[in-house]
N, C-alpha and C positions, 0 to 999 in steps of 0.2 A: 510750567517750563521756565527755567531760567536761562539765560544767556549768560556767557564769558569771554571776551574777546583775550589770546595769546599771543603776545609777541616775544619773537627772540630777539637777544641785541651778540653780537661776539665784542668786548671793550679791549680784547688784548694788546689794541697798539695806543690805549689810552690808561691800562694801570696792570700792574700786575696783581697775580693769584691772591698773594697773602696780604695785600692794599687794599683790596675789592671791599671785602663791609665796611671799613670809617668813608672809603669814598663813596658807600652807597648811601651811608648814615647823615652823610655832609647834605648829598644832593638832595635827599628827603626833606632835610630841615632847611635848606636853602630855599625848596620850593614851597615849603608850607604843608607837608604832607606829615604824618605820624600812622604809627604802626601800633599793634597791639601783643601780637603775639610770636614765639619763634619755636620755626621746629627744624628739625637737621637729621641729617644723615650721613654713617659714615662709617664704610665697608671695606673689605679687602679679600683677594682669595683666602682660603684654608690656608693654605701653609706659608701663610706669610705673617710675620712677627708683631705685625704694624699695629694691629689694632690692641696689641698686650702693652707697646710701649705708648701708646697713648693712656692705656690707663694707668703705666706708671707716674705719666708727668702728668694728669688729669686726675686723681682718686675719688675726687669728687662728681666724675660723671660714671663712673662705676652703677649707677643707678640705673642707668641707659644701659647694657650690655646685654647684649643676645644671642645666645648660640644657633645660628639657622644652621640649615642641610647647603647653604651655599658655603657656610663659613661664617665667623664671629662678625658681630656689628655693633655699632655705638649708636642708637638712633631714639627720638623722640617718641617716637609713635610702639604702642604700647599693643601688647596680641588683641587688644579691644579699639583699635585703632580706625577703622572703620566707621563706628559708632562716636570718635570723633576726640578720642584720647590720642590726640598729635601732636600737643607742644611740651615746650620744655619747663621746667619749673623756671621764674625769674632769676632767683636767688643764681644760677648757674649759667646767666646769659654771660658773663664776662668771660670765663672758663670756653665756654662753646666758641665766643668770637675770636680766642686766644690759640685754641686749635685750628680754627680754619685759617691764619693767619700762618702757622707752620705748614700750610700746605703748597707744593710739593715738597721745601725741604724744613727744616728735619724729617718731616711726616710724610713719607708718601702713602696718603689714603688713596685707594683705587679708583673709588665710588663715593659719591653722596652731593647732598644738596645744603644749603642754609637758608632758611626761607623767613623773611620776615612778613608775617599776614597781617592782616585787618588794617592793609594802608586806606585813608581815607581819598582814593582819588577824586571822587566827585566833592568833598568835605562833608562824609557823613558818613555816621557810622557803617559799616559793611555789616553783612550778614555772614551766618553761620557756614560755612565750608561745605561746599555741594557735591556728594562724594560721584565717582565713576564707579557704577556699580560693575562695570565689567571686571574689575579687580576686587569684589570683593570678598571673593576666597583667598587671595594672595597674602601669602608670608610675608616676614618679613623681610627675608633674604630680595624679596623683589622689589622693595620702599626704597632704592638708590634716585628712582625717577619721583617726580610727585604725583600721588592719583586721583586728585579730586582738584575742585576748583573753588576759587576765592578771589579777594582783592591781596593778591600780595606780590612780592617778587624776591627772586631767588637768584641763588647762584650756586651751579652747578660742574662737580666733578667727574671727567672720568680719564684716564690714566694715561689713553690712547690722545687725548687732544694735544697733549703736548703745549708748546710757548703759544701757538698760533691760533688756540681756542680760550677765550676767558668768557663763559655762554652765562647772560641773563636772562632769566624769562619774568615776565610782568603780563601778571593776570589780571583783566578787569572786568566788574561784573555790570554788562549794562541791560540789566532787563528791566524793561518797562513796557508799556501799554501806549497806542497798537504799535510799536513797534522799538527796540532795543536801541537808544542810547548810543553817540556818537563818541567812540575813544581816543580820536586821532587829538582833539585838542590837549588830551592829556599826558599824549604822547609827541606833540609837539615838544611839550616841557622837557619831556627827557632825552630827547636827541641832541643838545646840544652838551650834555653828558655823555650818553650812551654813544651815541651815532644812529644811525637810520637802522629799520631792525632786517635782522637778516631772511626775513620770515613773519607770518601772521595767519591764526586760524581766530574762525566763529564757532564756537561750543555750546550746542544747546543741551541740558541737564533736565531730566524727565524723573518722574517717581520711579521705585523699585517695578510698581506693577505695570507702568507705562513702558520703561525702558527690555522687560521680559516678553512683553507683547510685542517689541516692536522686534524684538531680537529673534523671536521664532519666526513672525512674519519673513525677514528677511532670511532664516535659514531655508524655508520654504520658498521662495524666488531663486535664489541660489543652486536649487536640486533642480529645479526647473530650467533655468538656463545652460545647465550643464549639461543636459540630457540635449538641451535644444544645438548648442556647439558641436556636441558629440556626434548627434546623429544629422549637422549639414553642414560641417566642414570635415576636408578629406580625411581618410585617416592618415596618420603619419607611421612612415614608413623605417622601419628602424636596421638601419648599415650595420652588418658587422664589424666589431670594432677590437683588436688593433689588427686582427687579420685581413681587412680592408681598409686600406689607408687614403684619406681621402683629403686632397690641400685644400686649403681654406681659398675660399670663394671670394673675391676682390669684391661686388658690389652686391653681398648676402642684407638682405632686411637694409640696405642705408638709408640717408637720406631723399634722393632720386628717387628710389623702386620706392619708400614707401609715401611717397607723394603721388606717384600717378597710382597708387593703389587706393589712394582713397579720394582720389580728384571727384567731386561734385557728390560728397558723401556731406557734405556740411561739417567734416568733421576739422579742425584746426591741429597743426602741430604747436604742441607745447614747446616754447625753448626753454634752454637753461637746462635740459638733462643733458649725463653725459653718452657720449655716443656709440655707447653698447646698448640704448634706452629708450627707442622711442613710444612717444606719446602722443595720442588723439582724442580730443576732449572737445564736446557737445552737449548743449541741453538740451533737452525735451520741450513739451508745450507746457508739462507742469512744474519746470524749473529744475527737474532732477539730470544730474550732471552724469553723462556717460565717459567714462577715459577706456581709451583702448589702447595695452601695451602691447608691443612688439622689442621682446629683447633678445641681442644678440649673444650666444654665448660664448665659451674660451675658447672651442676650437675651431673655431672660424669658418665651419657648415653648419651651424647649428640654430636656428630661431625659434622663439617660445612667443605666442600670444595667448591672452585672456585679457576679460572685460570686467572693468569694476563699476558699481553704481551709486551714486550717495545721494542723499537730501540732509534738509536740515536733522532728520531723526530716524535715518536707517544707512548703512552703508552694507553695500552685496558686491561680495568679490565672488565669480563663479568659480567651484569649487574645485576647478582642472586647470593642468597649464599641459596646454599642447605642442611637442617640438616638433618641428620638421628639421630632420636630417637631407640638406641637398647635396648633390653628387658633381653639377654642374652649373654652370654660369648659367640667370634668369631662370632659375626653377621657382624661385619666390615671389616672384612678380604677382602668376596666379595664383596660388594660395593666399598671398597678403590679399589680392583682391576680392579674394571671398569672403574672408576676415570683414575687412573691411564695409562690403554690402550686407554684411549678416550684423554687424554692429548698427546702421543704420535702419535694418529694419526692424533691429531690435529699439534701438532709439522711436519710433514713427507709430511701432505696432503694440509698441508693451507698455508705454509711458500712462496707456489710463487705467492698467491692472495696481504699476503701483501705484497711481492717485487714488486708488479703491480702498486700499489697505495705509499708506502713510500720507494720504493728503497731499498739497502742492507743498514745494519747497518757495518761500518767501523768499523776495529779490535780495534786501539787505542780508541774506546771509553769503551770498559770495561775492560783497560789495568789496569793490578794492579799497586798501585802506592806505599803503602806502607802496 
């Protein structure tokens, strides 16, 4: 197993789009950090021009061109990509840094990322890029995100963020023995660049035959719990719709109802979503994190719950989202509260089925970091 800790940073009120690599180039060498390798990506819908005039004022990344089923691409990573053919030639980093530098204008690329790998944040060399095998049928039409992990950091396009997104992520790899490597100190260093991050995950990375074992395992948990929601929580009951018109419901799923629905459940509301979304999230005794959603939807009689489950090396979302359509004020209250006792018994009752099959989740993997 390896480990990778993620953090995102947003820099957009500290440099713009086509500034972003010499200031990321600066901070590196200011800090004492170096890089080894660079890969990129850089896409557009089908019918858009963008990626032809890139290769008029680029001929020399003409090398990188891909026709996918989503549409044409400029990218590093090669149909054997997977296997670990992801960077770019040297000789054409100056050209790549020069395109991302026209981005949004002249160039409006839709999609992609620039990613410089093999930073040394601990001062030592890194190792070889640890793929996610869950992507590894994926085209290349689908390489706009990154899918594997590494020590490296990137910067990331996509068309919708607009002035108000300039999104870094910086991946670290801290696996050791008995227990993963602390990144906050290395991430100290870069906030006084970046800013505090907007975000942070723990990724643990497993063999092909580890990571297939765990993944059937967990589709089998998943059939299992669905049947078990199915058959003891009510059915919901489906309104005729627009020949029954039915106004939205002033206190459906809110915050109130779903607090005395899950009062003395152990379970905690998450904040920071927004408030079409609530969330309830508890461990177990063997460390595996239960969240139970409750979301509200557009027409304002509408609520959808299910239960997701994760450890360090399996996540199980059950495989149904059940809506209650209500008619009247407080019809949610009980349904949420069966939800609710049905997730904690699920939390009390099921938590050493899957210690049977994925073992305990270890403390430091939902260690707060910042």
């Amino acid at each position: 197993m390896r480990v990778f800790d993620t953090y995102r940073f947003n820099i957009a009120d500290k440099v713009k789009f086509k500034d972003t690599q010499p200031y990321l180039k600066n901070m590196l060498e200011e800090l004492g950090f170096s890089w080894s390798d660079l890969a990129f990506s850089a896409d557009s819908v089908s019918s858009d021009p963008v990626i032809a005039k890139t290769l008029e004022k680029f001929p020399k990344l003409k090398k990188y061109y891909h026709s996918t089923e989503n549409g044409p691409t400029v990218c590093s990573y090669t149909e054997n990509w997977f296997n670990g053919e992801l960077f770019a030639d040297k000789s054409d980093y100056d050209d790549i840094f020069t395109l991302f530098s026209k981005i949004p204008r002249p160039l409006n690329i839709a999609f992609g990322h620039i990613l410089l790998n093999g930073v040394n944040w601990f001062g030592e060399k890194s190792s070889a890029p640890a793929p996610d095998w869950a992507w590894e049928e994926a085209d290349l039409s689908k390489l706009s995100y990154v899918h594997y992990f590494s020590d490296f950091i990137a910067q990331h396009r996509s068309f919708d963020d607009g002035l108000k997104y300039n999104i870094i992520s910086v991946c670290i790899e801290t696996t050791a023995t008995p227990e993963p490597r602390d990144s906050s100190a290395v991430i100290e260093k870069l906030i006084p660049y970046l800013g505090n991050p907007v975000s942070s995950s723990t990724n643990c990375v497993f063999s092909k035959e580890d990571f297939l074992r765990y993944k059937e395992l967990s589709r089998e948990h998943s059939e299992y719990l669905r049947n078990l929601m199915t058959n003891t929580l009510p059915n919901p009951k489906d309104y005729p719709y627009p020949s029954e018109h039915i106004q939205p419901i002033p206190h459906l799923a809110d915050l109130p109802t779903m607090k005395k629905a899950f009062a003395g459940t152990g379970f905690t509301h998450k904040k920071g979503n927004p408030g079409w979304l609530g969330e309830y999230d508890c461990r177990d005794s063997h460390g595996h994190l239960h969240q139970a959603y409750i979301q509200k939807l557009s027409d304002g009689c509408t609520f959808r719950v299910w239960l997701e489950m994760r450890g360090h090396n399996f996540e199980i979302r059950t495989p149904i989202e059940l809506d209650y359509h209500m008619k009247e004020e407080g019809e949610s209250l009980p349904i949420l509260r069966e939800f609710a006792l049905l997730c904690a018994k699920i939390r009390d009752e099921y938590g050493d089925k899957l210690a049977e099959d994925f073992g305990d989740t270890p403390e430091w993997y939902y260690k707060s970091k910042f």
